[in-house]
N, C-alpha and C positions, 0 to 999 in steps of 0.2 A: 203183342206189340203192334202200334197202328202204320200200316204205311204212309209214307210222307211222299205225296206221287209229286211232290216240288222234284225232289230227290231224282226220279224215275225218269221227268221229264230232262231236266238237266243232262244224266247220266246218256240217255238215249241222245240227248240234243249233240253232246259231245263225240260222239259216234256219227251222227249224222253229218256233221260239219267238216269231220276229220274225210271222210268217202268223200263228200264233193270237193274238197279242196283237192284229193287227190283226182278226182274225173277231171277236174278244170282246174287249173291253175290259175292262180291269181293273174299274171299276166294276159294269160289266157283272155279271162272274164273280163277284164279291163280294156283288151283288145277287142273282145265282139260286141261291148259296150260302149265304143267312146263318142258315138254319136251321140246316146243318152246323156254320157257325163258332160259333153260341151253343153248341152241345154239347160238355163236357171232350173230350179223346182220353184216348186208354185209354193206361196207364202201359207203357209197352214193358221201363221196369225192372222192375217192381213185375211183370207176367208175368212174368219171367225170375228174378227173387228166388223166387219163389214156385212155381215151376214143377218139378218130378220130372228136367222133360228139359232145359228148357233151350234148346230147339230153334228155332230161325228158320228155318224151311222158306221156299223162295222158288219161286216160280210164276216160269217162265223156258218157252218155247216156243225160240228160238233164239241163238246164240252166235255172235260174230266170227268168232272163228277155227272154230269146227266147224259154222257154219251151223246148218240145221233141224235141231233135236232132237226137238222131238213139233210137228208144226204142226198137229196139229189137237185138242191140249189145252185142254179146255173148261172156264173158270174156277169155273164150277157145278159140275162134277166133282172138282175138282182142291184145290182150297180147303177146302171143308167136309172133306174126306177126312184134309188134313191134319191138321186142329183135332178131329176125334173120331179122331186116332190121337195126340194127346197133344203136339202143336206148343203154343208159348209164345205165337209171334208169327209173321207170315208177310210174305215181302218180295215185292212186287210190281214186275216187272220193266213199265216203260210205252213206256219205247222202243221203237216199232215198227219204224224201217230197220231196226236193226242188232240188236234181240232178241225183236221179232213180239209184243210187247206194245202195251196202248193204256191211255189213263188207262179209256176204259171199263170194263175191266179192274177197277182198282182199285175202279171205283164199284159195279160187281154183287157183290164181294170184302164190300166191308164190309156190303152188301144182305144177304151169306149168315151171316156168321161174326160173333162176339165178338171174337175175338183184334184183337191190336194190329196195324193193319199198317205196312208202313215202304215207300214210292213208292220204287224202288230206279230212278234215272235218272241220267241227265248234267248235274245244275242249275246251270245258268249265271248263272240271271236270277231275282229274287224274284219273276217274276209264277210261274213253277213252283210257288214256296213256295204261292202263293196257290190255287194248281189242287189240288195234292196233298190242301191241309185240305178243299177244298170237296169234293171227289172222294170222301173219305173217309180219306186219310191219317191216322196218329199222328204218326210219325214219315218222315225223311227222309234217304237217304244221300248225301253230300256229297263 
């Protein structure tokens, strides 16, 4: 029988979600966040309209099926690089099992750069919606 690491990822995502909801509570998260959440997000279209390249560069450290790719790719390095090489917007990979990302990640991300970013994970559950804005998300892939 083949495994269906869709399946794996999910089952594990739901686990994961269910622990942080309990370390932090949604109230919680929205209170050490509301500074982010009063500020617009940056237009992810309106970069992409506007933009030469077009580009959505994604910060990715490792991959299902091919494992570690750079594991010691450091979001200071790797981000800002992309955006003075002419990226629109940058997706942020936050899944740690299964792609060696963390929201930390996204939150040094938007620390370094302008561009729009996009929390590029497995969202199960609206409290994610809510981690991603606080974190510094624009947008999210679904």
């Amino acid at each position: 029988m083949k495994k269906d690491i869709l399946q794996d990822i999910i089952a594990n995502k739901r686990i994961e979600v269910a622990r942080q909801k309990q370390a932090v509570s949604l109230q919680t998260l929205l209170a050490l966040g509301s500074d982010r959440m009063e500020h617009d997000t940056r237009s992810m279209r309106a970069a992409l309209e506007s933009s030469p390249s077009g580009i959505i560069a994604e910060f990715k450290r490792k991959s299902p099926s091919k494992g570690w790719l750079h594991p010691g790719a450091n979001i200071a390095d790797v981000v800002p690089a992309y955006e003075a090489g002419g990226a629109s917007a940058c997706s942020i990979l936050t899944d740690g099992d299964f792609f060696g990302g963390s929201l930390g990640d996204l939150q040094k991300a938007r620390k370094l750069v302008d561009l729009p970013l996009l929390r590029k994970d497995f969202i199960i559950d609206t409290y994610q919606l809510f981690q991603a804005r606080v974190m510094g998300a624009d947008a999210v892939l679904l």
